[in-house]
C-alpha positions as CSV (number, residue, x, y, z in Angstrom):
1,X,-1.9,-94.9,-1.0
2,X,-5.2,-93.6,-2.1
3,X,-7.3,-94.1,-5.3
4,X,-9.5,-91.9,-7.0
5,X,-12.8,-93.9,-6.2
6,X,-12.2,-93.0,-2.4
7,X,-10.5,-89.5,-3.2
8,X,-12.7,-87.5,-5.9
9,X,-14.5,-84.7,-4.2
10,X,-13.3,-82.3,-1.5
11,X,-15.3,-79.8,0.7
12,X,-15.1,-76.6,-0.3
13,X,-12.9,-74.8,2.4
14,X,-10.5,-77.5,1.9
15,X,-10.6,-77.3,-2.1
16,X,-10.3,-73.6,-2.1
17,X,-7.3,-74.4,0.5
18,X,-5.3,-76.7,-1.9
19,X,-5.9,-74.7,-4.7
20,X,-4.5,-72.2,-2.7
21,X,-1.6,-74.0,-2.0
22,X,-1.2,-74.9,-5.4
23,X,-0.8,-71.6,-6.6
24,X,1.5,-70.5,-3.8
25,X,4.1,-73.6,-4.5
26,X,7.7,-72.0,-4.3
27,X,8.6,-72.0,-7.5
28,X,7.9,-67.8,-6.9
29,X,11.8,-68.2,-6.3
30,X,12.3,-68.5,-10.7
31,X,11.8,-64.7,-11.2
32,X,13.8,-61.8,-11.6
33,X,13.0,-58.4,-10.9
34,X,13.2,-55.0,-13.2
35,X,11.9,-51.7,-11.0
36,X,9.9,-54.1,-9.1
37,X,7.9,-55.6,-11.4
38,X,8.8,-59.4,-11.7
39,X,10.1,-61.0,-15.1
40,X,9.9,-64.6,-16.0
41,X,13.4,-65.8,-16.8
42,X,13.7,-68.1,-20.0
43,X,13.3,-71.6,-19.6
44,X,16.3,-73.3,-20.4
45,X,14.7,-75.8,-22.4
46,X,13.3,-73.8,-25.1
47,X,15.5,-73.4,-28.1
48,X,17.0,-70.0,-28.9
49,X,16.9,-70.4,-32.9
50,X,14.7,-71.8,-35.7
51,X,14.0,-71.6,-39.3
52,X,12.2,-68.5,-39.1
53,X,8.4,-67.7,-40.1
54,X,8.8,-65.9,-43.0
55,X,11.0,-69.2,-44.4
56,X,8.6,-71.7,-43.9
57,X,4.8,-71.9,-44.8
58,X,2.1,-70.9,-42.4
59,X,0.2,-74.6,-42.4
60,X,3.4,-75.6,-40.9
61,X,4.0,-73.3,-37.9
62,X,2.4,-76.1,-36.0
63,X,3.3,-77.5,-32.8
64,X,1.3,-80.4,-30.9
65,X,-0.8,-80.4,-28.0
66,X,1.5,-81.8,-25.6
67,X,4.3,-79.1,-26.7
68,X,1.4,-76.5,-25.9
69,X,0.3,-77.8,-22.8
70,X,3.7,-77.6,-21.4
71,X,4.4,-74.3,-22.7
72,X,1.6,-73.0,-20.7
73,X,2.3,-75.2,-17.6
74,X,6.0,-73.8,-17.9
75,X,4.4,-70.1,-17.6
76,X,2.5,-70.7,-14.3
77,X,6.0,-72.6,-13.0
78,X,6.6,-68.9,-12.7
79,X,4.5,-68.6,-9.8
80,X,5.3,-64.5,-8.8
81,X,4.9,-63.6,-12.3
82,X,1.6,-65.9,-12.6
83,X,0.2,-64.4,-9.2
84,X,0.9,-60.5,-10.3
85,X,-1.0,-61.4,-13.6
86,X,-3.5,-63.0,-12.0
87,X,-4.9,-60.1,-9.6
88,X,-3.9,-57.6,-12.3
89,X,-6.8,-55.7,-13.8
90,X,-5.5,-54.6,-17.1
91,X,-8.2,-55.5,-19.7
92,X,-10.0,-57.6,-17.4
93,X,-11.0,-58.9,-14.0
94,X,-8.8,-60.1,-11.6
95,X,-8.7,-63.8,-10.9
96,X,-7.2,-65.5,-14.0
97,X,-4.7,-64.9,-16.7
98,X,-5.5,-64.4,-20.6
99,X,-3.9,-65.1,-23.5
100,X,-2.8,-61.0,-23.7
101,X,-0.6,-61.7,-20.4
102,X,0.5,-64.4,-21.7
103,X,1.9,-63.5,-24.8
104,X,2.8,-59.9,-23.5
105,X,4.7,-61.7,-20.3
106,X,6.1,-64.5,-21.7
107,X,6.0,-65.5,-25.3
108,X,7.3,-61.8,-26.6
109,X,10.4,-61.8,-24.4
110,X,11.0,-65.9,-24.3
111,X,10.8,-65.3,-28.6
112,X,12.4,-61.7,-28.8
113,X,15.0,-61.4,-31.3
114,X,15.0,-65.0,-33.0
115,X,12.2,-64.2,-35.8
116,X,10.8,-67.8,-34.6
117,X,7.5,-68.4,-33.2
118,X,7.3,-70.7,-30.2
119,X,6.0,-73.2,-32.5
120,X,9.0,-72.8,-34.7
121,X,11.0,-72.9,-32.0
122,X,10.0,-76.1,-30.5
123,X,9.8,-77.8,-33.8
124,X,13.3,-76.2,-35.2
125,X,14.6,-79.1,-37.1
126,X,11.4,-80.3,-37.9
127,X,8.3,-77.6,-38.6
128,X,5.0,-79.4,-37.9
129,X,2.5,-79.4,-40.4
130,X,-0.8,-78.4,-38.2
131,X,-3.8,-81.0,-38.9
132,X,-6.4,-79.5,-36.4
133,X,-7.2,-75.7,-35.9
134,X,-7.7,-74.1,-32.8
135,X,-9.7,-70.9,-32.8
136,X,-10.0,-69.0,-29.4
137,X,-10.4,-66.0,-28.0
138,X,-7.5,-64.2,-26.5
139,X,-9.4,-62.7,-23.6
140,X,-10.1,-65.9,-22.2
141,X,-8.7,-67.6,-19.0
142,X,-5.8,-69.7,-20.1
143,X,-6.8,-72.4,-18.0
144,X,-9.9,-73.1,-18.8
145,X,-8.7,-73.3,-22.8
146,X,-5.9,-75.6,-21.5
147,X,-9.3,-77.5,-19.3
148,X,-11.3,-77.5,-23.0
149,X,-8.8,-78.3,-25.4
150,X,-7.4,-81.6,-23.6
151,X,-10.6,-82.4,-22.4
152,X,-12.3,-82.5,-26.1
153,X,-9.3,-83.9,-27.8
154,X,-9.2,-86.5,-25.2
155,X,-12.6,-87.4,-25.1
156,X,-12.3,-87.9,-29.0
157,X,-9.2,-90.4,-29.2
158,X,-7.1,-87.8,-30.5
159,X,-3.6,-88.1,-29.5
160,X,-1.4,-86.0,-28.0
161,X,1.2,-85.7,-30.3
162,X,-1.0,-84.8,-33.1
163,X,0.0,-81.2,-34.6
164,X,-2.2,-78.1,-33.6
165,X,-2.3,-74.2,-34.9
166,X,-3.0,-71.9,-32.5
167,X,-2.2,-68.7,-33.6
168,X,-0.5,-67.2,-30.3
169,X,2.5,-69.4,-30.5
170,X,2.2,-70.3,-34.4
171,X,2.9,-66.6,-35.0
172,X,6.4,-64.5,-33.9
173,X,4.6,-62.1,-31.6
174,X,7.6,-59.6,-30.5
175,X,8.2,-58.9,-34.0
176,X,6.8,-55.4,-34.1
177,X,9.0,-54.6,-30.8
178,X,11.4,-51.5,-31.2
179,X,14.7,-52.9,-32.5
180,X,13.4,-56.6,-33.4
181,X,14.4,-58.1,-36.1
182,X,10.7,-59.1,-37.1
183,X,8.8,-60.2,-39.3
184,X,5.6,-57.8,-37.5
185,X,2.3,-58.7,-37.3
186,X,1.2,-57.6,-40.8
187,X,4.0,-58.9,-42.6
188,X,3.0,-62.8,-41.1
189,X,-0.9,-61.5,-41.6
190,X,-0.2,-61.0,-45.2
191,X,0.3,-64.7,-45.6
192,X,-3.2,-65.3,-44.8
193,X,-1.9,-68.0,-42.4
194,X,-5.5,-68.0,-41.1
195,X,-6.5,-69.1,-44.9
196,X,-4.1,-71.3,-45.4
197,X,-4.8,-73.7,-42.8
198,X,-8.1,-73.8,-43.0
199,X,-8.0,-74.5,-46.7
200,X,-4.8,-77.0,-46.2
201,X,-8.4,-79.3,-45.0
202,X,-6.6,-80.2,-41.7
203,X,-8.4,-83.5,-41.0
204,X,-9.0,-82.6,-37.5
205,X,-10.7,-80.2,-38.6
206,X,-11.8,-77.2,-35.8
207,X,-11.9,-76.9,-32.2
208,X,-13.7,-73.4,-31.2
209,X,-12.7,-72.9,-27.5
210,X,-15.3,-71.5,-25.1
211,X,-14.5,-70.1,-21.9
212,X,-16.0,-68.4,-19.4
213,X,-14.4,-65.1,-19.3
214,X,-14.5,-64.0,-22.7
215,X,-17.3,-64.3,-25.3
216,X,-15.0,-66.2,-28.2
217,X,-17.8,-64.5,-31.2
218,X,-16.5,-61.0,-29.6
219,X,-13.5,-61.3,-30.9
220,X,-13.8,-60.5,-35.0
221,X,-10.7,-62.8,-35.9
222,X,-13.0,-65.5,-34.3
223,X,-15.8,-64.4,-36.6
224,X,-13.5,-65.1,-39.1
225,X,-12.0,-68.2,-38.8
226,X,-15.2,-69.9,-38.2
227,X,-16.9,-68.5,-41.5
228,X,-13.7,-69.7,-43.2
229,X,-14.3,-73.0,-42.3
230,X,-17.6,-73.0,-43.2
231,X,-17.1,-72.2,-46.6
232,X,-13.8,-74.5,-46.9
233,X,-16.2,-77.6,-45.3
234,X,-14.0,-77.7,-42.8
235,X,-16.4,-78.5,-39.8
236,X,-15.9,-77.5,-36.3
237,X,-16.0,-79.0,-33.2
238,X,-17.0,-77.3,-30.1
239,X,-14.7,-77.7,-26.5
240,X,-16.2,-76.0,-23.1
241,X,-14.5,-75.7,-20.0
242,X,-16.2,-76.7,-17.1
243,X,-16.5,-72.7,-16.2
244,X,-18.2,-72.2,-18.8
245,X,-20.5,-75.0,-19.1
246,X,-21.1,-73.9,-15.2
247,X,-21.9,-70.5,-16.6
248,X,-24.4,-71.7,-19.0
249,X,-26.3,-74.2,-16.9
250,X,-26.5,-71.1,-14.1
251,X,-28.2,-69.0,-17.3
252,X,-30.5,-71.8,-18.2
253,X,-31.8,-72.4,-15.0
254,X,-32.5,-69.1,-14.3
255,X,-34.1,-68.1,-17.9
256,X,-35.7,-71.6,-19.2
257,X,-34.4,-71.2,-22.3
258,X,-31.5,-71.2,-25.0
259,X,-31.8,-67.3,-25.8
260,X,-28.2,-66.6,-24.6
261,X,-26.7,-69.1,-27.2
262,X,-27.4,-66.8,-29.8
263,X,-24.5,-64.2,-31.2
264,X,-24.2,-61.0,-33.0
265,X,-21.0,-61.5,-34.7
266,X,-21.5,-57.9,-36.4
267,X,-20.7,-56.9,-33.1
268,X,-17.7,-58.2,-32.7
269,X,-14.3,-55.9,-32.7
270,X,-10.5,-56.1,-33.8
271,X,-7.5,-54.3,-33.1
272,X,-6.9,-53.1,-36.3
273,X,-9.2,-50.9,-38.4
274,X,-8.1,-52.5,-41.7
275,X,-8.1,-56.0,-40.3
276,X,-12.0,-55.5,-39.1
277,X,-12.7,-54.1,-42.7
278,X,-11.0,-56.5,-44.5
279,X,-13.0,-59.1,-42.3
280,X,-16.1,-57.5,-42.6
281,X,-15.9,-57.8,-46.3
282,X,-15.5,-61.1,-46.8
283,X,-18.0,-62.4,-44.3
284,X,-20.7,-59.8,-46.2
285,X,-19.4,-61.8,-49.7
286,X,-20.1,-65.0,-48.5
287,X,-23.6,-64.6,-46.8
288,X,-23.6,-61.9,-44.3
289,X,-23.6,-62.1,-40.6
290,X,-26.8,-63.1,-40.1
291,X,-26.4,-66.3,-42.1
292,X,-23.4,-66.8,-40.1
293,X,-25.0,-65.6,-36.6
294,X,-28.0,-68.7,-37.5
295,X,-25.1,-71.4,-38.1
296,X,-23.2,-70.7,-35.1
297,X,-27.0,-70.4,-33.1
298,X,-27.9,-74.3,-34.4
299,X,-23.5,-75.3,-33.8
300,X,-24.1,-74.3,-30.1
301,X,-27.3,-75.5,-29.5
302,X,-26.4,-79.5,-30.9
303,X,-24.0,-79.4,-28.0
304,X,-25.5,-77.9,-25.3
305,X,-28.8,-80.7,-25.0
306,X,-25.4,-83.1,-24.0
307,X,-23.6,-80.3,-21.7
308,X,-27.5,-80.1,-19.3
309,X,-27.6,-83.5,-19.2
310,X,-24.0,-84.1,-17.9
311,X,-24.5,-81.1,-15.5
312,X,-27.5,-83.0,-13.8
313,X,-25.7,-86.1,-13.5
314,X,-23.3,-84.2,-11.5
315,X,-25.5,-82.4,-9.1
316,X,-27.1,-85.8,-8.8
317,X,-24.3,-88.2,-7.8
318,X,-22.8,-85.2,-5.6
319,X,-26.1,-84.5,-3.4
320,X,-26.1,-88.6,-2.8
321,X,-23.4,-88.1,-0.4
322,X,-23.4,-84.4,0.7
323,X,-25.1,-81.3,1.4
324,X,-24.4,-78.5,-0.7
325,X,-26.2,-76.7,-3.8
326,X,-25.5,-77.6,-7.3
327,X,-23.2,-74.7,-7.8
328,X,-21.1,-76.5,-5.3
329,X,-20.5,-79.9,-6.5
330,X,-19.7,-78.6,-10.0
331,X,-17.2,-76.3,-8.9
332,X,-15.7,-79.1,-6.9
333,X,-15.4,-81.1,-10.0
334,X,-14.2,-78.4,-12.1
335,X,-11.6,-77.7,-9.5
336,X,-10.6,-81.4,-10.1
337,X,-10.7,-81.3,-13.8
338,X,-8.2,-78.3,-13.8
339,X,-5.9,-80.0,-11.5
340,X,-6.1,-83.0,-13.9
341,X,-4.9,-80.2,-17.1
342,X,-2.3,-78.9,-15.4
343,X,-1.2,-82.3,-14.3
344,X,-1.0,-83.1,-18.0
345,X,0.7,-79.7,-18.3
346,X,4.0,-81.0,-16.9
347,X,3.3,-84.9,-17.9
348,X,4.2,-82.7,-21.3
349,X,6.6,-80.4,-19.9
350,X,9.0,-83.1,-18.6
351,X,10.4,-84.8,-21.7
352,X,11.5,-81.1,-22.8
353,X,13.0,-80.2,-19.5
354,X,15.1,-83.6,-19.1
355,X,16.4,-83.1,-22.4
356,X,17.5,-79.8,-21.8
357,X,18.9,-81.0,-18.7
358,X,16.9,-78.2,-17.1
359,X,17.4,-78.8,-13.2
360,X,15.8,-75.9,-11.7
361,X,12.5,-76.4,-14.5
362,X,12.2,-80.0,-13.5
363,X,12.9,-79.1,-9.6
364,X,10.1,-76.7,-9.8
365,X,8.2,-79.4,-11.4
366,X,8.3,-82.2,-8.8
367,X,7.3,-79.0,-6.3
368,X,4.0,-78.5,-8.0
369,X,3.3,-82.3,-8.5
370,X,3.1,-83.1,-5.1
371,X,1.0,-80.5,-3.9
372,X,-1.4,-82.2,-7.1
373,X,-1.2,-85.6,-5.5
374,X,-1.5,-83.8,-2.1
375,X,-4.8,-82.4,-3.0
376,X,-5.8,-85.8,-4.7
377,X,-5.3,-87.8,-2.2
378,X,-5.8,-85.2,1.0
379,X,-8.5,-85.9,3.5
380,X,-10.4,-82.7,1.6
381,X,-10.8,-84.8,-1.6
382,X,-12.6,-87.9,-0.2
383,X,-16.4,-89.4,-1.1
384,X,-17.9,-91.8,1.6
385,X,-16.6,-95.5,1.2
386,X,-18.8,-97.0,-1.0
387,X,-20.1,-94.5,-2.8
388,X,-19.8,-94.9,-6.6
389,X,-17.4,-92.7,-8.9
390,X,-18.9,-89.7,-10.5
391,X,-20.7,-90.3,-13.7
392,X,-18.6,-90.6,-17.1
393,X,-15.7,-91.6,-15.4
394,X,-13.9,-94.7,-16.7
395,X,-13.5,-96.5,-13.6
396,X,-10.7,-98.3,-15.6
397,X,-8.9,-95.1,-15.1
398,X,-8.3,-95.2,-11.1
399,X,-5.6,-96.0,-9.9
400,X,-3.4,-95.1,-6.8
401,X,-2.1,-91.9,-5.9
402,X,2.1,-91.3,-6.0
403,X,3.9,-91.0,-2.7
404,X,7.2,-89.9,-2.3
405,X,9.2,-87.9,-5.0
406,X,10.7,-90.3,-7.1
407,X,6.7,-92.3,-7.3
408,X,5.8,-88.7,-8.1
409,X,8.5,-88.1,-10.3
410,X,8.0,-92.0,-12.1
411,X,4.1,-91.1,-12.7
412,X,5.0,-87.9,-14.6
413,X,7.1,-89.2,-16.7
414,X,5.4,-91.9,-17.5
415,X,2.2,-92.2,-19.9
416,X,1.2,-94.8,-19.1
417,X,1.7,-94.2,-15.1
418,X,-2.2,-94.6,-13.3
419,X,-2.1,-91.2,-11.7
420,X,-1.9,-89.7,-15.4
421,X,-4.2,-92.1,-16.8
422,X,-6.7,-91.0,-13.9
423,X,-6.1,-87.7,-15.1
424,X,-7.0,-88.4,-18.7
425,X,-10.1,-89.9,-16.9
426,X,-11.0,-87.0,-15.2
427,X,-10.6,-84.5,-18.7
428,X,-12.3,-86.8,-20.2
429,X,-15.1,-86.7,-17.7
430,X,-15.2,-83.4,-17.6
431,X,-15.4,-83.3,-21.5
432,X,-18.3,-85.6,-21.5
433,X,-16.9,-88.7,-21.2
434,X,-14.8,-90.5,-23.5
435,X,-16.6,-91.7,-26.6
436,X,-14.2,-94.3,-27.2
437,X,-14.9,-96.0,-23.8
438,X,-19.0,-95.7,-25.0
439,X,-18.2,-97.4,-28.1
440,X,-16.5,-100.0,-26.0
441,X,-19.5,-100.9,-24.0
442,X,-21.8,-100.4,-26.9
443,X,-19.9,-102.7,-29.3
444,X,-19.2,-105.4,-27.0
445,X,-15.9,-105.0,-26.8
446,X,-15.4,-104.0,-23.6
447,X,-16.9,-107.6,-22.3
448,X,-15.2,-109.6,-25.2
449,X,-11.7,-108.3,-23.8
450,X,-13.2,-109.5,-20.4
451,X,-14.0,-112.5,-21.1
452,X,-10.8,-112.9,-23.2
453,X,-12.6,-114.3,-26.2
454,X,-10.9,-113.6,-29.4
455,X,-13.0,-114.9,-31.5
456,X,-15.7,-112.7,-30.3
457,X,-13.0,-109.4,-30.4
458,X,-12.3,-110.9,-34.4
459,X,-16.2,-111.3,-35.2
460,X,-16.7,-107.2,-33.6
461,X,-14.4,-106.2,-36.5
462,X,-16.3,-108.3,-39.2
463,X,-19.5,-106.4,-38.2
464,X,-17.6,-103.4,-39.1
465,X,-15.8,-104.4,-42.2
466,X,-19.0,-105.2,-43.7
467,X,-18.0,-105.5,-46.9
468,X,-15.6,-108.4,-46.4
469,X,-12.4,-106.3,-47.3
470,X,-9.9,-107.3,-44.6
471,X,-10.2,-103.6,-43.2
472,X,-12.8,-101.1,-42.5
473,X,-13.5,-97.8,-44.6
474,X,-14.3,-94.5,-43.8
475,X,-17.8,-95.0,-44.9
476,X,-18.2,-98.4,-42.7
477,X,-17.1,-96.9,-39.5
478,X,-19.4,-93.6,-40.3
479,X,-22.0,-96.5,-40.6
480,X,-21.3,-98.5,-37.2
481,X,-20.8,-95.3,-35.4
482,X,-24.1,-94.2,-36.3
483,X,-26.2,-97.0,-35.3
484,X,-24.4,-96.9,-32.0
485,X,-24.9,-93.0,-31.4
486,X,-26.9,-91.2,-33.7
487,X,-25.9,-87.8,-32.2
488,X,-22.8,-88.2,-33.3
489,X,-21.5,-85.1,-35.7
490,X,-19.6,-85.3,-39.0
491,X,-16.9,-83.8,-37.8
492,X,-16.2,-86.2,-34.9
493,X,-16.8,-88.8,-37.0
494,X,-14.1,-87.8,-39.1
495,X,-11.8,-86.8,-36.5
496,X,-12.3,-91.0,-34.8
497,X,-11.5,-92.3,-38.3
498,X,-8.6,-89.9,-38.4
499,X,-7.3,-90.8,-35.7
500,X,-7.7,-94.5,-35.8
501,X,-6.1,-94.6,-38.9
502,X,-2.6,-94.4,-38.2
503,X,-0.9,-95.3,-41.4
504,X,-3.0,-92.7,-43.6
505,X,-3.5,-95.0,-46.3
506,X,-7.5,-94.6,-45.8
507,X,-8.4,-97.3,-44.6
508,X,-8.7,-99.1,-40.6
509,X,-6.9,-102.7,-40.7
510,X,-7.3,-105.0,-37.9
511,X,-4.0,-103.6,-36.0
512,X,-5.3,-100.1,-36.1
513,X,-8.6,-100.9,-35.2
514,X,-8.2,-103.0,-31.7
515,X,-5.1,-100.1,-31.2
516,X,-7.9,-97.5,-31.6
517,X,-11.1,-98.9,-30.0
518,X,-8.6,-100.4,-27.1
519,X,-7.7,-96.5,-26.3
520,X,-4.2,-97.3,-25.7
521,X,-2.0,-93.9,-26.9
């Protein structure tokens, strides 16, 4: 068996070959076929009935990230489909799949005819109140969002299991469909679902998505959302794919400067000729779009100074060990990274599947695992012995590499399994490292736990309960957090106490503190 500190990069024929493989695993045999065009059968494990949207308010057509994850990891499972999307050109370039496919492909005929959401679906007996936002755009490659979300929320200490809206599968898509039983589009739309959840203050706040393939300020419902937050102080945070990080590190190399981080969001389109003037309206009403255009300018630029930095450490640690340009060793790592999502993908996917005693789902499953822990531990994803890990990866997080189907089939359903917590790592690295693990080594904790010294674990939550109390307040932890990162936002400061704080009752006690700084979910 392998681990990741002597299996973490490949050469690039070799990559591109797994990758290859990957995409070409046999689960092309879960199709059907209509006038020779392929159609994705229904999984068996999604539910056929719900509550309905029009029953139940928008804030609560939530559904959480690992239900998501797996959602889209269930799609690809349906490799002929995925493929035939993939090289289609119909509204983009060929090469990827988008959000349009997706809903077009799979969410309209997996939803058709039940008046529930995929959300609604999942979450039938219970609908999920949402407590972070996701705003996207819906020409971007699926992959990469699934690469940014995990990454960012992972990076944060945010758990899995908290609830997320995203508007694709919070929404009932097919209801404007000849013969559907609805509700349509506007009739959801004239909820002002968008509205509600961003003034329901979901403490999580706002992830933006950016991608490489699609300019997320393009899209005018993405205008939108964002200026609602900013006039509901609900602060966003933003989440880049590695592509798109790539992208923007080509861009500055080549122009020295920050120029193409700037946006015209009066630019920006929409479907719907009343929806762009009903838009249009409001962001005029509330400071115009160049107000707007300045905000999102100075939001972009506070995270790109970290997104540089990273990048060079990268091209650094992989020129140590190999020739190749830096356009090389990044893509190797991204390659890695999205490996490490869709690995999480059916880490997600599998609880669903077993319950639904979904066979062929989970047989398709173990097929696409191994060709993960194939590519992980291949001879094409190997660094010289002794060469250190690449940088902001939680060494803590290797581990060794599954062999044999039931290991593979143990690691993936298991959280805790070391092949999925060196996944996490790798998200997490590819996110920027996990701020939790910084706080670790900053605080002393890390070497307390160590050292095994409990007093000296006891006395790192005194510094932080400074006022004596027994537990450690929003305002205290703002305080600590500050001192040990002073680039730290408001809104990820919000989104650690938020997620340290379990119990909701406002404040961190010593349970919920070593639970939270310990990064155990």
């Amino acid at each position: 068996q392998a681990s990741l500190v002597q299996s973490v990069l490949a050469p690039a024929a070799l990559a591109r070959g797994h990758r290859a493989r990957i995409l070409s695993a046999s689960a092309s045999r879960a199709v059907e076929r209509h006038g020779g065009m392929t159609k994705a059968p229904r999984p068996k494990w999604l539910p056929s009935s719900g509550p309905g949207n029009m029953k139940v308010p928008p804030d609560k057509w939530g559904m959480t990230i690992n239900q998501w994850a797996a959602f889209i990891v269930s799609c690809a499972l349906c490799q002929e489909k995925w493929e035939e999307l993939e090289t289609s050109d119909d509204r983009k370039e060929p090469g990827y799949v988008n959000l349009y496919q997706l809903v077009d492909h799979f969410v309209k005929p997996w939803t058709k005819g039940t008046g529930n959401s995929v959300a609604l679906l999942l979450n039938n007996k219970r609908p999920l109140k949402a407590v972070l936002f996701i705003s996207h755009a819906w020409g971007a490659c699926i992959h990469e969002s699934l690469v940014a979300v995990l990454g960012k929320a992972l990076a944060l200490g945010i758990a899995l299991d908290v609830p997320m809206w995203f508007c694709a599968f919070a929404q009932y898509q097919p209801g404007d469909l000849p013969g559907d039983c609805g509700p349509g589009v506007a009739a959801q739309l004239a909820l002002d679902p968008f509205g509600q959840v961003i003034a329901s203050q979901p403490p999580y706040g706002v992830i933006v998505v950016h991608t490489s393939k699609a300019e997320l300020y393009g899209r005018l419902w993405c205008v939108f959302e964002v200026n609602e937050a900013e006039i509901k102080c609900v602060l966003p945070t933003a989440a880049f794919s590695m592509r798109y990080m790539t992208k923007q590190f080509d861009q500055m190399s080549a122009e020295d400067d920050i120029g193409h981080l700037k946006v015209e969001t009066e630019k920006a389109d929409c479907w719907s000729p009343d929806d762009a003037a009903m838009i249009k309206d409001k962001v005029q009403s509330q400071g115009g779009f160049g107000k707007l255009n300045d905000k999102i300018f100075k939001f972009r630029c506070s995270s790109f100074d970290s997104t540089m930095s990273m990048f060079q450490e990268f091209t650094e640690w992989f020129s140590s060990f190999k020739d190749g340009d830096a356009d090389e060793g990044i893509d190797f790592i991204a390659d890695a990274v999205r490996n490490a999502a869709l690995w999480m993908g059916l880490h997600s996917l599998v609880p669903l599947a077993e319950a639904a005693e979904d066979e062929e789902t989970c047989e398709r499953m173990l097929e696409l695992a191994q060709t993960f822990t194939e590519y992980f531990g291949g001879d094409g994803f190997r660094i010289p012995e002794g060469c250190p890990p690449p940088p902001r990866f939680d060494i803590s997080k290797a581990g060794e590499i599954p062999e044999g189907d039931d290991a593979i089939w143990e690691a993936l359903q298991g959280g805790d399994s070391v092949f999925t917590t060196m996944m996490i790592g790798l998200l997490e690295m590819g996110a920027g490292g996990s701020e939790i693990v910084k706080i670790q080594d900053k605080s002393g904790f890390k070497q307390a736990v160590a050292d095994q010294d409990q007093e000296a674990i006891k006395d790192i939550f005194r510094q932080w309960d400074t006022d004596g109390s027994g537990s450690i307040s929003k305002q205290e932890m703002s305080a600590v957090l500050r001192k040990l990162n002073p680039k730290f936002t408001e809104q990820q400061l919000d989104i650690m106490f938020e997620s340290a704080d379990t119990n909701k009752d406002g404040q961190i006690d010593f349970g919920e503190f070593i639970s939270w700084i310990w990064a155990k979910k």
